[in-house]
C-alpha positions in Angstrom: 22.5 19.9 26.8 19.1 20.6 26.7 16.6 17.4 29.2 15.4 14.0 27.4 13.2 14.4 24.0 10.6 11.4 23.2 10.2 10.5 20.0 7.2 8.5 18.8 7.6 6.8 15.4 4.5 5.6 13.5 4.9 4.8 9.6 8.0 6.8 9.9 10.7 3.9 10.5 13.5 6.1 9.2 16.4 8.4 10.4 16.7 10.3 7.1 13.9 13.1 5.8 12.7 12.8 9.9 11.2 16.2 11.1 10.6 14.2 13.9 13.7 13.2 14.8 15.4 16.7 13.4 13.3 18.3 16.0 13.6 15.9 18.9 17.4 16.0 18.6 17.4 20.0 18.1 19.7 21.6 21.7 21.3 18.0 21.4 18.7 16.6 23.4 18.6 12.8 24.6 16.5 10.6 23.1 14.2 7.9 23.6 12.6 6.5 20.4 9.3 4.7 21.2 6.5 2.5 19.0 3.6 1.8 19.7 0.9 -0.4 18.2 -2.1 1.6 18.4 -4.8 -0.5 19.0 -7.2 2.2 18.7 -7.0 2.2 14.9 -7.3 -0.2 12.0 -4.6 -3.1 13.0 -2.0 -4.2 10.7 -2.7 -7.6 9.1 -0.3 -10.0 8.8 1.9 -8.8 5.6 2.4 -5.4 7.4 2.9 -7.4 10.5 6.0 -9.2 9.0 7.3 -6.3 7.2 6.5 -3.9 10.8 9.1 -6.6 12.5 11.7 -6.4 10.1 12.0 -3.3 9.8 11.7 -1.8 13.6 14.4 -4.4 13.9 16.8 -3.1 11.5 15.8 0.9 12.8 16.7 -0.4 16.2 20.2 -1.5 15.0 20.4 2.1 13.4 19.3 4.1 16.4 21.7 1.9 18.9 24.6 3.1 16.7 24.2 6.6 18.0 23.3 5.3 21.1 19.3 5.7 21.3 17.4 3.1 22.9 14.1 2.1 20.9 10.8 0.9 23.2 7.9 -0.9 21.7 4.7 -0.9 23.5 1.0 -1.4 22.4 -2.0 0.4 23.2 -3.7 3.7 23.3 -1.0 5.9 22.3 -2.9 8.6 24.6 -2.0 6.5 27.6 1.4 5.4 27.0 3.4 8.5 25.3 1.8 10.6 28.8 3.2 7.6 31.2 6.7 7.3 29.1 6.9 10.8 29.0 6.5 11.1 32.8 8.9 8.1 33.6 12.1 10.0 31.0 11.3 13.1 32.1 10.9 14.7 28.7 10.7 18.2 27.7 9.4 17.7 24.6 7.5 14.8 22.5 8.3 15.2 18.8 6.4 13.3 16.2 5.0 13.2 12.8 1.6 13.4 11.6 -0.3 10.7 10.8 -2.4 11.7 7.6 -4.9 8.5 8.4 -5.4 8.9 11.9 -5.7 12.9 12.7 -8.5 11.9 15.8 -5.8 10.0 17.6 -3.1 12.1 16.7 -5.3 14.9 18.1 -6.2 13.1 21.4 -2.4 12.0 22.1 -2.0 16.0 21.4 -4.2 16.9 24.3 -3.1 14.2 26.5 0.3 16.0 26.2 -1.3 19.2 27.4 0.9 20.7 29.6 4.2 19.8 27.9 5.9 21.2 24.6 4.9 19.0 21.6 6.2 19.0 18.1 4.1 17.2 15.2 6.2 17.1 11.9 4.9 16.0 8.4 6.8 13.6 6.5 4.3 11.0 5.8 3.1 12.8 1.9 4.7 15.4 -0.6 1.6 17.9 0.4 -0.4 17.8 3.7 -4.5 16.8 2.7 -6.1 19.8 2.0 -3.3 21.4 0.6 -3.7 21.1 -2.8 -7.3 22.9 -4.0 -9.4 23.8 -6.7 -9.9 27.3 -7.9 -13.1 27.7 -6.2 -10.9 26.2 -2.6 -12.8 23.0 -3.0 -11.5 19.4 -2.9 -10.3 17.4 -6.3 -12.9 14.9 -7.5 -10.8 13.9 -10.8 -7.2 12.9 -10.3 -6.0 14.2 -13.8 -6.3 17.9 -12.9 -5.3 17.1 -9.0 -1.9 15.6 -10.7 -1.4 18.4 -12.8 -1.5 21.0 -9.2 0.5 18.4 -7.4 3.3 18.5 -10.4 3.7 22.0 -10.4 4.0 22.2 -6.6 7.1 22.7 -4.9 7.3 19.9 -2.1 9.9 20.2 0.7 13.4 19.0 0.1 14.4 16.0 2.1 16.2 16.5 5.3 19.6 15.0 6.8 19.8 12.8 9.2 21.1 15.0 12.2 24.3 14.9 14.0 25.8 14.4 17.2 22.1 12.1 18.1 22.3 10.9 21.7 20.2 8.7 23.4 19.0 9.0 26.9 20.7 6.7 29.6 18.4 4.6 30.8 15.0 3.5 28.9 11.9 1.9 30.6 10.8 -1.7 29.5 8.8 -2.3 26.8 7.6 -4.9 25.3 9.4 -7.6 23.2 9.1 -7.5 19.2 8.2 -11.1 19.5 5.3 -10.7 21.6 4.4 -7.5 19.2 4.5 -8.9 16.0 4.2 -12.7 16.2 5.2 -14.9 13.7 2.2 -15.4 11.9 2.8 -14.9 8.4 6.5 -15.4 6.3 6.1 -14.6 2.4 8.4 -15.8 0.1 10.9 -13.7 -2.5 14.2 -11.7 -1.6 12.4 -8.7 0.6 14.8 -6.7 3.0 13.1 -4.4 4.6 15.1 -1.8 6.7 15.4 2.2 5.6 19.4 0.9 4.1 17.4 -1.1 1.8 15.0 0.9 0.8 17.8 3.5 -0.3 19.3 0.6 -2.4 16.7 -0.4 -4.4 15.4 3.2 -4.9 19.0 4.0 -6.1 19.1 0.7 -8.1 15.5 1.2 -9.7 16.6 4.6 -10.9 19.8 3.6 -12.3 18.5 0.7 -13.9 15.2 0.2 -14.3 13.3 3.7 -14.4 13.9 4.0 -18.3 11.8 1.1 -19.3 9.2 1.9 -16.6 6.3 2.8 -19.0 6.1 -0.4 -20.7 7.9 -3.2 -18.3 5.5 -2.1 -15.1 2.3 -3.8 -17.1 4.1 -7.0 -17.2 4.3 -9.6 -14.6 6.6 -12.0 -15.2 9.4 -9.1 -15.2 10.7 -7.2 -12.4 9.4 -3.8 -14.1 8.1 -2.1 -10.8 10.1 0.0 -8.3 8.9 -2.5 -5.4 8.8 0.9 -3.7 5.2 0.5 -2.1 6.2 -1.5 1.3 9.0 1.2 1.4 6.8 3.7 1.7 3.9 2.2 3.6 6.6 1.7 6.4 8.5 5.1 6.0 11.5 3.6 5.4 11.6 6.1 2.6 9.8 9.3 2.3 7.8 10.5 -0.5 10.0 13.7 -0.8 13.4 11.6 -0.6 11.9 9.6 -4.1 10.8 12.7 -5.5 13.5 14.3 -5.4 15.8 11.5 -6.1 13.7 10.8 -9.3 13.9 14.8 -10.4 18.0 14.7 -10.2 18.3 11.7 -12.1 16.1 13.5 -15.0 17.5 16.7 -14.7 21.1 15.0 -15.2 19.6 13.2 -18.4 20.9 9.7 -16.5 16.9 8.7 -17.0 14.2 9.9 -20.1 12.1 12.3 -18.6 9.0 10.9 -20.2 9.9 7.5 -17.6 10.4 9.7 -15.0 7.1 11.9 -15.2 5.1 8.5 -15.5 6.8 7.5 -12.0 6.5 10.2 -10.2 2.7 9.9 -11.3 2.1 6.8 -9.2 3.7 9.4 -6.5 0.7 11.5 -7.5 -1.9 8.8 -7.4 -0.8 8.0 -3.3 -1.3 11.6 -2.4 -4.9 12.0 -4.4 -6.0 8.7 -2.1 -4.9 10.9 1.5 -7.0 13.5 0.1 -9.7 11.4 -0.3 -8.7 9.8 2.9 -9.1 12.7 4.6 -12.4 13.7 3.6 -13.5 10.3 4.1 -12.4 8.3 6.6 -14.8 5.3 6.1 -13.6 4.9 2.6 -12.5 1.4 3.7 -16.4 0.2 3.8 -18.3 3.0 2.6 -18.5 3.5 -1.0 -17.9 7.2 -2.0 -20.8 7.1 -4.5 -23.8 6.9 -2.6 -25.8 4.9 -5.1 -23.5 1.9 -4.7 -25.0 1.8 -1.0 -27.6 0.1 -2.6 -26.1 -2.2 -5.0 -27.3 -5.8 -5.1 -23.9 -8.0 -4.3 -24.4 -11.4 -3.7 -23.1 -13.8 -1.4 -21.0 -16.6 -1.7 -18.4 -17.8 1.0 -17.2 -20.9 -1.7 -16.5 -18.2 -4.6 -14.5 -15.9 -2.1 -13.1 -18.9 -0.7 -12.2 -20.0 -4.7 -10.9 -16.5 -5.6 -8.5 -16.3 -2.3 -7.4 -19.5 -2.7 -6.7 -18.9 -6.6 -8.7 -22.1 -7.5 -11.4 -20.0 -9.9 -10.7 -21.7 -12.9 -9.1 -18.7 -15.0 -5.4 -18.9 -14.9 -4.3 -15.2 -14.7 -6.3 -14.7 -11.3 -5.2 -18.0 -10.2 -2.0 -17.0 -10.7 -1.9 -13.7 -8.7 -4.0 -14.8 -6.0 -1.2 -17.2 -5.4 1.3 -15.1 -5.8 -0.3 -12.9 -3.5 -0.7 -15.1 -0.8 3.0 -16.6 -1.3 4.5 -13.3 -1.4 2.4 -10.6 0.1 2.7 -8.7 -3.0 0.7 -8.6 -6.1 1.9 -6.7 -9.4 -0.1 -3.3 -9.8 -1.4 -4.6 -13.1 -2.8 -8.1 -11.6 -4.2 -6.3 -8.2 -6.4 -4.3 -11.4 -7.5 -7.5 -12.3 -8.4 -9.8 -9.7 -10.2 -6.6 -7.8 -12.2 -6.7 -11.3 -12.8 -10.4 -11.1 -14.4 -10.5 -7.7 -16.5 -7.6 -8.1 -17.4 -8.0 -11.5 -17.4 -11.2 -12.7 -18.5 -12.8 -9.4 -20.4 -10.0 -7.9 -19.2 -10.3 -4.2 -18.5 -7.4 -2.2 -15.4 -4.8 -2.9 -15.3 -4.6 0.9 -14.0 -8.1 0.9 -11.7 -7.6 -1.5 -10.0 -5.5 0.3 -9.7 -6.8 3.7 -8.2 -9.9 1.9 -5.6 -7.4 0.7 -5.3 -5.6 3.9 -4.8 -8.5 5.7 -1.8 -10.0 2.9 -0.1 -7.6 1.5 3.6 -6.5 2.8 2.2 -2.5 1.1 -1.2 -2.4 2.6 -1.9 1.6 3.1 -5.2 2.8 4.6 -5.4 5.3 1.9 -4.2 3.2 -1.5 -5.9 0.2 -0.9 -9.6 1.5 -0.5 -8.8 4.0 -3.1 -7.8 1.2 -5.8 -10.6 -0.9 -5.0 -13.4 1.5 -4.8 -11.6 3.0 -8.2 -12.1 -0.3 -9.8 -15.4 -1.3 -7.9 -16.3 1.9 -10.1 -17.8 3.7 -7.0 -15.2 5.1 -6.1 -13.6 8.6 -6.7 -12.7 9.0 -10.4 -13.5 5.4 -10.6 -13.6 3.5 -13.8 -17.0 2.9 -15.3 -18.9 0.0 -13.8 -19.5 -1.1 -17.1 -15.4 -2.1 -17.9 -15.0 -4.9 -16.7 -11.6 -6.6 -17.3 -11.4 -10.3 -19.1 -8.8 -12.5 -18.1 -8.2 -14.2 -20.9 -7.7 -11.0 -23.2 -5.6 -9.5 -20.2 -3.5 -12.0 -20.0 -2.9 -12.3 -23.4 -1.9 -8.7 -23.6 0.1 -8.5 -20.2 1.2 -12.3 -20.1 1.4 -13.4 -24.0 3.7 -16.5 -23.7 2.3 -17.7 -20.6 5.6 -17.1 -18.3 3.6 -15.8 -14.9 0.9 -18.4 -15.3 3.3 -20.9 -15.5 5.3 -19.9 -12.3 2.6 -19.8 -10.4 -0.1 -22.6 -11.6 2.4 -25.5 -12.5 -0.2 -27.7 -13.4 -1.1 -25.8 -16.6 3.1 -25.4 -17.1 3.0 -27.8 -20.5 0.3 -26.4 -21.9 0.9 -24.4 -25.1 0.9 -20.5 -25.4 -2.2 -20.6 -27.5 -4.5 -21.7 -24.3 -2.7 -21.0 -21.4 -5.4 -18.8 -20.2 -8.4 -20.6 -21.5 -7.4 -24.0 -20.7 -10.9 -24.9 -21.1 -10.7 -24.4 -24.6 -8.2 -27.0 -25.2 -8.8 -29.8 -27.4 -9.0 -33.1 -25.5 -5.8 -34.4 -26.8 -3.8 -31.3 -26.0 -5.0 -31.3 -22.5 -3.7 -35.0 -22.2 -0.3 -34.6 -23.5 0.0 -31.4 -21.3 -1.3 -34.0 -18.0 -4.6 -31.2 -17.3 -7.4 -33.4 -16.3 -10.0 -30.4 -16.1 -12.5 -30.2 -13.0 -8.9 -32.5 -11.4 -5.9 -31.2 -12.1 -7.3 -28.1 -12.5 -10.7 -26.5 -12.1 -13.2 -25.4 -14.3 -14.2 -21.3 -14.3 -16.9 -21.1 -11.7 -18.3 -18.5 -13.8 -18.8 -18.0 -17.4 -17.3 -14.6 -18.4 -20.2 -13.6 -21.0 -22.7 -14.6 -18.5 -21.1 -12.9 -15.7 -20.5 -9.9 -17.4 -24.6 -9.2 -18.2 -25.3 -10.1 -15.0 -23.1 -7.4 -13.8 -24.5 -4.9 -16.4 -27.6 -6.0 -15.4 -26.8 -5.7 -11.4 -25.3 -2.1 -12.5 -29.1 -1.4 -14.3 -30.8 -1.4 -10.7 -29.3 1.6 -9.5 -29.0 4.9 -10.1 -25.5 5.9 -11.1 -24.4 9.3 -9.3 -22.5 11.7 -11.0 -20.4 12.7 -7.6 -19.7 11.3 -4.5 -22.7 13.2 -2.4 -22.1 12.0 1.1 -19.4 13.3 3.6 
């Protein structure tokens, strides 16, 4: 048997599809498993907080079956893996790549000097930069970027080794209490561990995949994969649901038309890494330059009023309380409260998204600036400035009998289908017999739709709409 192997795990919390851990484990070394919280990059907020504790609880009940001891530490990941390294004796450190934080990977690399070190990928289907133009440049439109990334051949999935061994005695660490505090528990039937997330991948294809393309727009349905926390943890890799997905439409069990939309959303992730990668800042800088100089207002009471979901326009009340209940928001709903805030009330995108960073259970450094700066329109293949989404029309479309509004704003719960989302609208007497005292029970919009949308066209007029994304 080959001397002790540390193993760093980062958004990796899995034993399956592990290069990691398949490399660590290679000679049948020991192993230590070890987390840190690197403090030297973005910190979790609280959702990822919460779902960061679950999980590295149930991975630690997975690891201690085949007898490797998991430490959790926080820091500078260039100053702990050297000391724990030191203390276990190990010949090599084995981890994988983190695609949104290559500068610390790189400095924990050369802290290492001096000892062998393995750095795996398993975090995306293609590595950044791997997937080109013709001419060797970077994709500025997803379309054509999707079509490369279909027709690529990504790695199959990997087993989980055998014979794993852990070393016999681990230094201390730090408790998961003191880690991850108890700061934040949302609502709704979430189990995270990587058992789970096998289950309801398996479940979701069995059952659910076929009427993907139409039940995912809809809110009040459990039409989604609920894959995205899965993911942002590592619980599952991107390969393992590729793959997965391509069997069950090769064997006919799903319509391959479901299937290809799917694994599209797959696509979408990957496009954001690659705009990750060439942007780092992407969380506070938009990609188009002219938006540098965009004229957003400020108004603590309106973000305050959006957060809260007191705005006065039932389908963005509705998912901002969801939202904050759960630490989830339907894809659909995230489309259109991102709209409302930037559009309708004009405050920044940046905001926006550090609310969502902060919340959400799935927040990934890579998706969630991409989906906001894609619907801030300055973003890369971002919609037009000019669409800007109305709520009442969205939610007749995406909520026509009123079923999410209802769960989720009770006080409008007796009011008929016809205004459910434009309560304001309401003939006195209907208002009554539904017990909506307007401005009381309820608020009025704090903005008028037509109004806010020329002012936004009109906000859009002072600057100079670029073509490209010009700075680096």
């Amino acid at each position: 048997m080959s001397g002790p192997a540390l193993l760093w795990l980062g958004r990796d919390l899995r034993l399956a599809d592990n290069p990691a851990l398949i490399r660590a484990t290679a000679g049948r070394r020991p192993v230590l498993a070890l987390y840190v919280l690197d403090e030297t990059i973005r910190p979790p907020g609280r959702g990822q907080r919460w779902w960061l504790r679950q999980s590295l609880a149930a991975l630690e009940k997975s690891l201690s079956a085949h007898g490797i001891p998991l430490v959790l530490d926080k820091g500078d990941p260039a100053r702990v893996l050297p000391k724990i390294a030191e203390e276990i004796g190990a010949e090599i450190v084995a981890w994988n790549r983190r695609p949104e934080a290559p500068e610390s990977d790189a400095r924990v690399e050369k802290a290492l000097q001096g000892r062998e070190v393995f750095i795996g990928s398993g975090a995306l289907l293609t590595e950044p930069g791997q997937i080109r133009t013709g001419t060797g440049g970077a994709y500025q439109v997803f379309g054509p970027f999707w079509r490369a990334c279909r027709a690529s051949d990504p790695a199959r999935p990997q087993r989980i080794p055998d014979d794993l061994a852990g070393v016999r005695q681990a230094p201390r660490g730090t408790a998961l209490d003191a880690l991850f505090p108890k700061d934040f528990e949302p609502a709704g039937d979430w189990r995270p561990g990587e058992e789970h997330a096998r289950e309801q991948l398996s479940n979701f294809l069995d059952e659910g995949m076929s009427d993907y393309p139409t039940a995912r727009d809809i809110p009040s349905v459990a039409g989604t994969s609920l894959a995205s926390p899965r993911l942002a943890s590592g619980e599952v890799s991107p390969r393992q649901i590729w793959q997965a997905t391509l069997a069950r439409m090769a064997h006919g069990k799903q319509g391959s038309e479901a299937g290809e939309v799917f694994l599209r959303e797959l696509g979408w992730r990957e496009f954001s890494y690659g705009i990750l990668a060439d942007h780092p800042d992407m969380a506070t800088r938009p990609l188009r330059e002219a938006f540098e100089r965009f004229p957003w207002r400020k108004s603590k009471a309106e973000f305050d009023a959006w957060r809260a979901g007191q705005t006065g326009y039932p389908l963005i009340d509705a998912s901002m309380r969801a939202l904050k209940t759960e630490g989830w928001l339907h894809n659909r709903m995230r489309m259109v409260v991102a709209s409302f805030l930037v559009k309708h009330l004009l405050l920044p995108w940046q905001d926006g998204e550090q609310w969502f960073w902060d919340v959400l259970v799935d927040a990934d450094p890579a998706n969630n600036p991409a989906n906001w700066q894609w619907v801030a329109g300055c973003g890369m293949d971002a919609a037009p400035y000019f669409r800007i989404f109305n709520p009442m029309l969205q939610g007749k479309r995406f909520d026509p009998g009123g079923d999410y509004v209802r769960a989720w704003v009770p006080e409008l719960a007796q009011l008929p289908e016809k205004h459910i989302h434009a309560p304001w609208e309401a003939p006195a007497d209907v208002l009554r017999r539904a017990g909506v005292e307007l401005g009381k029970t309820y608020p009025m919009p704090i903005v008028e739709h037509a109004g806010a949308r020329q002012r936004a066209l009109a906000a859009l007029a002072t600057i100079r709409q670029q073509p490209s994304p010009s700075h680096s």
